[in-house]
ZAMI-956697 format. One record per residue: z, x, y of N, C-alpha, C, CB in turn; residue in one letter; residue number from 1. Coordinates in steps of 0.1 Angstrom, whole numbers, plus 5000, padded with zeros to 4 digits. Glycine has a CB too. Layout:
BEGIN
<site <Z,X,Y>,<Z,X,Y>,<Z,X,Y>,<Z,X,Y>,"A",NUM>,
...
END
This chain:
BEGIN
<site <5000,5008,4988>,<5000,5000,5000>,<5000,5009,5012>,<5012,4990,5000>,"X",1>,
<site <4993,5008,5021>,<4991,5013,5036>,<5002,5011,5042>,<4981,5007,5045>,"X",2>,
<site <5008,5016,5051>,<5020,5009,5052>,<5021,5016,5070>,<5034,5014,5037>,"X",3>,
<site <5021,5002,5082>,<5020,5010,5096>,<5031,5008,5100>,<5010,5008,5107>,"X",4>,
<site <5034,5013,5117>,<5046,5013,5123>,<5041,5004,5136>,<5052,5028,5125>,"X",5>,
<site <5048,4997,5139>,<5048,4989,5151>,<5057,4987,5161>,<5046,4979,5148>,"X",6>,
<site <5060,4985,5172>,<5066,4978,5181>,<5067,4973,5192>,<5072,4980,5182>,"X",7>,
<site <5078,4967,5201>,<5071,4956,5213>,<5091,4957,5219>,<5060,4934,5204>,"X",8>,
<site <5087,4954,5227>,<5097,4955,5242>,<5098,4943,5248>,<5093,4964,5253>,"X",9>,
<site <5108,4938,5247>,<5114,4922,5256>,<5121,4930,5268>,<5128,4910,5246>,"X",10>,
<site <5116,4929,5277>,<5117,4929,5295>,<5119,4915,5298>,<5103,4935,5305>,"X",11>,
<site <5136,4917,5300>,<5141,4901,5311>,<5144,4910,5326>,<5162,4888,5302>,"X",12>,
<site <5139,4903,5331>,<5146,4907,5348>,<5146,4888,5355>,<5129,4923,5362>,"X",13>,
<site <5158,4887,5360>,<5161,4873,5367>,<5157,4863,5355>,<5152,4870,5382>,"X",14>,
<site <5164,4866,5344>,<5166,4858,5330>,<5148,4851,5326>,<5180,4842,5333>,"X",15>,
<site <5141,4862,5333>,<5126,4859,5325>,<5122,4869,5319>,<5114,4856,5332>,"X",16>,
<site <5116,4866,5311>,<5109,4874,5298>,<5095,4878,5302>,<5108,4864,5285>,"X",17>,
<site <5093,4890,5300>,<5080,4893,5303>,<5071,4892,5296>,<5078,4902,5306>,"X",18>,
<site <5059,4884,5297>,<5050,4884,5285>,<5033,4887,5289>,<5051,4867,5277>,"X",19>,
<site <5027,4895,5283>,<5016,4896,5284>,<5005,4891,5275>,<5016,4904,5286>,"X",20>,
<site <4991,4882,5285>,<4979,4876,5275>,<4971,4884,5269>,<4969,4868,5282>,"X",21>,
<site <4967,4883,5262>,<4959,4892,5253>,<4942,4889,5255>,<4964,4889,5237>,"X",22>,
<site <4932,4895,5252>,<4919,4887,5249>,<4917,4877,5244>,<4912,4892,5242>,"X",23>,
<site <4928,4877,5232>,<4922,4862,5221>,<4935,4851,5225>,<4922,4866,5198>,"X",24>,
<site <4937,4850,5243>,<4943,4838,5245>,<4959,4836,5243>,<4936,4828,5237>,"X",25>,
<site <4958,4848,5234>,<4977,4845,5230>,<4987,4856,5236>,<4980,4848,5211>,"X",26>,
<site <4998,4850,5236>,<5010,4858,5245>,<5018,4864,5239>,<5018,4852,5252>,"X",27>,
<site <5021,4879,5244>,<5030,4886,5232>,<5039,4896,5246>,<5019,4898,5216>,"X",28>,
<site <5043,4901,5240>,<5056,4914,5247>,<5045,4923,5249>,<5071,4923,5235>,"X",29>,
<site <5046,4936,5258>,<5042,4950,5256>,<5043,4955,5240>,<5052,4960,5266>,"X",30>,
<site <5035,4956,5234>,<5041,4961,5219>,<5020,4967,5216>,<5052,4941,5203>,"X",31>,
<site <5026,4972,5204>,<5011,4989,5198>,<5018,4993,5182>,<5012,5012,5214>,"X",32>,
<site <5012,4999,5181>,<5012,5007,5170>,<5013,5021,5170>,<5004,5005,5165>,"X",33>,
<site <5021,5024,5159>,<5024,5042,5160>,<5010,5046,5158>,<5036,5051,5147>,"X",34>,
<site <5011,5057,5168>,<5001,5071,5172>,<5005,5083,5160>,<5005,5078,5189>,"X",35>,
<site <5000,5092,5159>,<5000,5099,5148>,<5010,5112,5157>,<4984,5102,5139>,"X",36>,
<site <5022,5111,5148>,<5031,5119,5149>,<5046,5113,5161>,<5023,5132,5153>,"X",37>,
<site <5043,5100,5164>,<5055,5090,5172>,<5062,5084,5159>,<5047,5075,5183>,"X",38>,
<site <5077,5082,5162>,<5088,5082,5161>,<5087,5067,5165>,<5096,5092,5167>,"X",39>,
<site <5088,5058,5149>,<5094,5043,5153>,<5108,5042,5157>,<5093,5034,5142>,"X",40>,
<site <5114,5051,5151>,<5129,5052,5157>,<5133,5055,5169>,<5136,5060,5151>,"X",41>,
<site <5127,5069,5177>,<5128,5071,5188>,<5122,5063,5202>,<5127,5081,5186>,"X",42>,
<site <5116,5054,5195>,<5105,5043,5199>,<5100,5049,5212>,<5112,5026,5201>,"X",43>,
<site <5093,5056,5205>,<5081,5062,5216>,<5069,5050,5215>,<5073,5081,5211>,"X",44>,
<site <5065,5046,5206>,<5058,5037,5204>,<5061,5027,5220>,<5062,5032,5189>,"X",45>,
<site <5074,5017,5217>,<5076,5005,5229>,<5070,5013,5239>,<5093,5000,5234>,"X",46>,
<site <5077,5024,5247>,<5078,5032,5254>,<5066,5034,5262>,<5081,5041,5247>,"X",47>,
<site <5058,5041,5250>,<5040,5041,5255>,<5033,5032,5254>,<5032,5049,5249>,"X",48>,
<site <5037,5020,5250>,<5030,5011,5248>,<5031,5001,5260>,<5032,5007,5236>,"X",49>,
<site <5047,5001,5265>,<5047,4995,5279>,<5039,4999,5286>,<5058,4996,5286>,"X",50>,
<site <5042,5013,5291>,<5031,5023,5301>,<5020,5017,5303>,<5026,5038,5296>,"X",51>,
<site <5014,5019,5292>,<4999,5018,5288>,<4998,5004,5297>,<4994,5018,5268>,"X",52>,
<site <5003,4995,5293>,<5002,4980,5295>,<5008,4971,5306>,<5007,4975,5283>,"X",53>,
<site <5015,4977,5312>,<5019,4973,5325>,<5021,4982,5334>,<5030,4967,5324>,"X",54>,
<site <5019,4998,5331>,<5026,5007,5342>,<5039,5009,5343>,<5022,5002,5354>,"X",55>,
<site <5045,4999,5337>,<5060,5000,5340>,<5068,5015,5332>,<5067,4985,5334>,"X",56>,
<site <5074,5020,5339>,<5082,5031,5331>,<5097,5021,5327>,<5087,5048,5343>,"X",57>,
<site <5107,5019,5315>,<5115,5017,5309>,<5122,5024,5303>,<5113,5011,5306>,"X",58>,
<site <5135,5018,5298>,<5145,5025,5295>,<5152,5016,5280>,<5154,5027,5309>,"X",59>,
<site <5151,5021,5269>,<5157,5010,5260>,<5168,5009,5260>,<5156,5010,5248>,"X",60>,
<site <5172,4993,5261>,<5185,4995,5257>,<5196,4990,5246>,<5190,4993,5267>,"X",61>,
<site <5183,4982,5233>,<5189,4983,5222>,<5184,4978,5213>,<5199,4979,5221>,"X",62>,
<site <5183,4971,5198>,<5176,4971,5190>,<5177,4949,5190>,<5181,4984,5176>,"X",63>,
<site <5165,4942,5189>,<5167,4933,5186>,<5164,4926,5177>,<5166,4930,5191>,"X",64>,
<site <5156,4938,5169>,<5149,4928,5159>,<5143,4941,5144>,<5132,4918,5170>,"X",65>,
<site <5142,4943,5134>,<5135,4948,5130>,<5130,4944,5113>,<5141,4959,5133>,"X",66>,
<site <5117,4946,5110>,<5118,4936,5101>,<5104,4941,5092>,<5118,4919,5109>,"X",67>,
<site <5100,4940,5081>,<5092,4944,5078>,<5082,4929,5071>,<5097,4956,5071>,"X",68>,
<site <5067,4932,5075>,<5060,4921,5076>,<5046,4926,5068>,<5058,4916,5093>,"X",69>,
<site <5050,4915,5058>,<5035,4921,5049>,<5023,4909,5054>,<5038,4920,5027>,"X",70>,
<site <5015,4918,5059>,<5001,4915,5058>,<4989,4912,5048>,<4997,4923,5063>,"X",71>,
<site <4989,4915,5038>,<4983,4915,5023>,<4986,4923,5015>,<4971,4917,5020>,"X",72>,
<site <4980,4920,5002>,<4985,4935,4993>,<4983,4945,4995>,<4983,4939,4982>,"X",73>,
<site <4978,4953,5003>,<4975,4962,5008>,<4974,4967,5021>,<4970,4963,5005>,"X",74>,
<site <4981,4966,5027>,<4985,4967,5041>,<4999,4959,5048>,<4972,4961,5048>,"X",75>,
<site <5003,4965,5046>,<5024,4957,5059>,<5024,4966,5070>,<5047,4962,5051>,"X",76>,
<site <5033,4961,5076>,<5041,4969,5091>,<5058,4968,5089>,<5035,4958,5109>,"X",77>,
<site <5061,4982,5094>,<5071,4980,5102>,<5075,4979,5110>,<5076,4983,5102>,"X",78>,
<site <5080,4966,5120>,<5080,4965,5132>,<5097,4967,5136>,<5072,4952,5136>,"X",79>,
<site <5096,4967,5152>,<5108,4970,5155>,<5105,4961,5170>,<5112,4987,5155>,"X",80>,
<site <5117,4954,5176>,<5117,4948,5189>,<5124,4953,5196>,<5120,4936,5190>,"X",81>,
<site <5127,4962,5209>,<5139,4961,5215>,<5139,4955,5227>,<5145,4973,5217>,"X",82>,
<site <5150,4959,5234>,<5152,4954,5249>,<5153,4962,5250>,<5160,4946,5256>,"X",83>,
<site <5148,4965,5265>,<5144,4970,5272>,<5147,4966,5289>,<5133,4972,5267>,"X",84>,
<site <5149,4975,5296>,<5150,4976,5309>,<5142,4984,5319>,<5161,4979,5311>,"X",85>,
<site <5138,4983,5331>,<5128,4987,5343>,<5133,4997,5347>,<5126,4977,5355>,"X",86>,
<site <5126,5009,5348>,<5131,5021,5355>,<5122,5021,5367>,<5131,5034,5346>,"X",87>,
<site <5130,5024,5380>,<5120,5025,5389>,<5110,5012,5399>,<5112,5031,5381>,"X",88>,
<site <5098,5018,5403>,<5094,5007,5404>,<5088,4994,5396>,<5088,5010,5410>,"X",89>,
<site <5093,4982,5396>,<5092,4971,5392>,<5078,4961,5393>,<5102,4968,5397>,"X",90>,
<site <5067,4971,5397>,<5051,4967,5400>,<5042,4969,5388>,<5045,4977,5411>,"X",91>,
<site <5036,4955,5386>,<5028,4957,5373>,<5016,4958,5373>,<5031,4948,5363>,"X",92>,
<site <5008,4969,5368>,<4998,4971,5368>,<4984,4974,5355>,<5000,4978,5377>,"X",93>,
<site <4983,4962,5352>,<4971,4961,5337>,<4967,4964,5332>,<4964,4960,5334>,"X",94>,
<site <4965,4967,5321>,<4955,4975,5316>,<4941,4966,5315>,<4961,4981,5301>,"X",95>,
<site <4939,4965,5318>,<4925,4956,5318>,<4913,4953,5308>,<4918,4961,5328>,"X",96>,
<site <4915,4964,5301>,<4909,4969,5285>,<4917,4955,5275>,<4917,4991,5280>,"X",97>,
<site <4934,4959,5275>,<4937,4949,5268>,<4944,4938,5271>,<4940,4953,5261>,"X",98>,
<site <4949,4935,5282>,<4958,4925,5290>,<4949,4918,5304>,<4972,4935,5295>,"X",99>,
<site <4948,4904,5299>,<4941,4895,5311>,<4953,4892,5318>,<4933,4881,5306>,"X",100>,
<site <4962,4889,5316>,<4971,4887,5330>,<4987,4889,5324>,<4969,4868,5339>,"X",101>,
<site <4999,4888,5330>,<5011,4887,5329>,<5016,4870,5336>,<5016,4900,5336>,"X",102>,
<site <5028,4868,5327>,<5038,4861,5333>,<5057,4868,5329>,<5034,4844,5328>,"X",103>,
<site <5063,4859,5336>,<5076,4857,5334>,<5081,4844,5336>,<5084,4865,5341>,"X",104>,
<site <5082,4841,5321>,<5091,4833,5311>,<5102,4831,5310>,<5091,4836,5303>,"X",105>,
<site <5104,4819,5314>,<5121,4813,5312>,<5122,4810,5298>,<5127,4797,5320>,"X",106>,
<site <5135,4807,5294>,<5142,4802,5279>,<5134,4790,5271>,<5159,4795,5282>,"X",107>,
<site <5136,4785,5285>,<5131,4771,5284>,<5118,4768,5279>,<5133,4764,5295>,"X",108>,
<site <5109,4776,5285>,<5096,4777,5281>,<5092,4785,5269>,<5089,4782,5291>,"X",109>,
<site <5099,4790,5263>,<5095,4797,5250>,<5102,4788,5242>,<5099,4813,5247>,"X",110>,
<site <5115,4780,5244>,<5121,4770,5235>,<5110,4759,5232>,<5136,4764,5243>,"X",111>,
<site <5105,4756,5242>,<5091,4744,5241>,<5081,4749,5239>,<5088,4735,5251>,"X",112>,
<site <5078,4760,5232>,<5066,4765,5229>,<5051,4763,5243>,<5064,4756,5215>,"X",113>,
<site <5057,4765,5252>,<5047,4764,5266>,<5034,4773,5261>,<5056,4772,5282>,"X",114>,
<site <5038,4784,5257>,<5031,4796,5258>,<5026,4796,5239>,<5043,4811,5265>,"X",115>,
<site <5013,4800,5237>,<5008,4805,5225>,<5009,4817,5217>,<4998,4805,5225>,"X",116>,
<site <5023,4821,5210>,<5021,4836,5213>,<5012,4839,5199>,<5039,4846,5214>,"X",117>,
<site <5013,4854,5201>,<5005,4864,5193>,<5008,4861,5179>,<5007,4879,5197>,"X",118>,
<site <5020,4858,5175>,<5027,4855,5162>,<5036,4846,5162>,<5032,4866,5155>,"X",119>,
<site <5042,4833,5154>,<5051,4824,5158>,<5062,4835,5149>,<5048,4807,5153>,"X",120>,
<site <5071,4847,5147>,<5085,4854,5142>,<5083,4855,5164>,<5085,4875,5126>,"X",121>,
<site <5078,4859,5168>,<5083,4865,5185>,<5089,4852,5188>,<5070,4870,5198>,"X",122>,
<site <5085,4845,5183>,<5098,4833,5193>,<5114,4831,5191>,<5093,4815,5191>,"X",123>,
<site <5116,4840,5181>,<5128,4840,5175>,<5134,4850,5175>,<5127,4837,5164>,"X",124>,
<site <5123,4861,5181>,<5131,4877,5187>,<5130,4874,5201>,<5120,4894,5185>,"X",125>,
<site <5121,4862,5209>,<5122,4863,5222>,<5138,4856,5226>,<5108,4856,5229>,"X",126>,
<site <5142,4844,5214>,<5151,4838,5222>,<5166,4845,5217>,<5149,4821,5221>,"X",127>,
<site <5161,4852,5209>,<5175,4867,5204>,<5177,4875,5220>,<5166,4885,5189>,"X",128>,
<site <5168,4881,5219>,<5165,4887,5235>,<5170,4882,5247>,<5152,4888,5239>,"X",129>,
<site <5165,4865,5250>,<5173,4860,5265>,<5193,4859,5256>,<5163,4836,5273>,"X",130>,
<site <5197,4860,5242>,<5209,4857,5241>,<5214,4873,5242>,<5212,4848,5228>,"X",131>,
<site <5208,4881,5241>,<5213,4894,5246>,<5216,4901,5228>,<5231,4892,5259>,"X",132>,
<site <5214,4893,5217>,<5215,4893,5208>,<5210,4908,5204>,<5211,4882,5203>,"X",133>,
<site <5219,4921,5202>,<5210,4934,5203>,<5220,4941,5195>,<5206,4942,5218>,"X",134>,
<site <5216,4949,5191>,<5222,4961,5182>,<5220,4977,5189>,<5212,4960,5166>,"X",135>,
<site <5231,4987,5184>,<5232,4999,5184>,<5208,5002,5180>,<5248,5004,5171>,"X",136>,
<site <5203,5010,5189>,<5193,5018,5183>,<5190,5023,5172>,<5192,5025,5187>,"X",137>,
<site <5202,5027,5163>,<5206,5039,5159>,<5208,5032,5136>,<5225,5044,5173>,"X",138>,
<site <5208,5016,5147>,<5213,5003,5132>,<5199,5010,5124>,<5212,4977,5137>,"X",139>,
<site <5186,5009,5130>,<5177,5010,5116>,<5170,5029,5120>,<5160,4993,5117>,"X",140>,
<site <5172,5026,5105>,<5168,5040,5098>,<5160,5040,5089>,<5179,5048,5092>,"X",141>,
<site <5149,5055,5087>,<5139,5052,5077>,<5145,5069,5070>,<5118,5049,5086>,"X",142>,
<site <5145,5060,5062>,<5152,5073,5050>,<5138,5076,5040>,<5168,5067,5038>,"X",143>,
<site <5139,5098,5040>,<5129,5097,5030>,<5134,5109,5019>,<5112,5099,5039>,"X",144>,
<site <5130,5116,5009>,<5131,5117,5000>,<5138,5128,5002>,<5122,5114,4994>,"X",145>,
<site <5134,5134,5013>,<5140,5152,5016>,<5152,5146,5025>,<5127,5166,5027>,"X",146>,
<site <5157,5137,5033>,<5173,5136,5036>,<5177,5126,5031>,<5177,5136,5048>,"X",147>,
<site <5181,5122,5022>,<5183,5109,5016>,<5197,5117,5003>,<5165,5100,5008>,"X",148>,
END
């Protein structure tokens, strides 16, 4: 089995959620896939993947979600959600390649499904996220054969 790394970043500022549109209409977090030689743990992944996608520089500040999601027999992900916070300036600027616009999202509107997201598990890390529902970073670990 193929097996990738993923993850995505819940940014609340003034109890909204940041979500970005995608090409195909649907709404998801800043979130990518590991680059060859990034650290899902040290979540360079969220990290660069915010950058990339809003401009925003951030700062994690804990783990909200992690979960592994099989795609077919041959191919899963490991994904990871955190929160995350704004370092700096607070100006968002697009990537245009893959993001048609931004909003910020109240509770309320992801409780009523307002928005289409990218996968129906995010609505259940997004409303973990407005509850502050987070863990130590440090909770998931990928153990392999040489430190184990």
């Amino acid at each position: 089995m193929n097996l990738l790394f993923a993850s995505g970043v819940c940014i609340i500022e003034d109890n909204k959620l940041l979500l970005l549109k995608q090409k195909a209409d649907r709404w998801g977090p800043p979130a990518g896939h590991a680059e060859e030689g990034e650290s899902l743990i040290a979540t360079a992944i969220a990290i660069r993947e915010t950058k990339e996608e809003t401009g925003l520089n951030i700062s994690i500040t804990g783990l909200i979600q992690a979960m592994y999601i099989k795609k077919s027999d041959e191919v899963g992900y490991v994904a990871c959600f955190y929160a995350a916070e704004i370092l700096g300036n607070k100006e968002i600027s697009l990537q245009e390649e893959e993001v048609e616009e931004y909003i910020w999202a109240q509770k309320e509107e992801i409780e009523q499904d307002k928005y289409i997201l990218r996968d129906k598990l995010l609505k259940t890390v997004f409303l973990k996220a407005f509850n502050e529902s987070t863990s130590p970073i440090d909770t998931f670990n990928i153990v392999t054969k040489e430190n184990s």
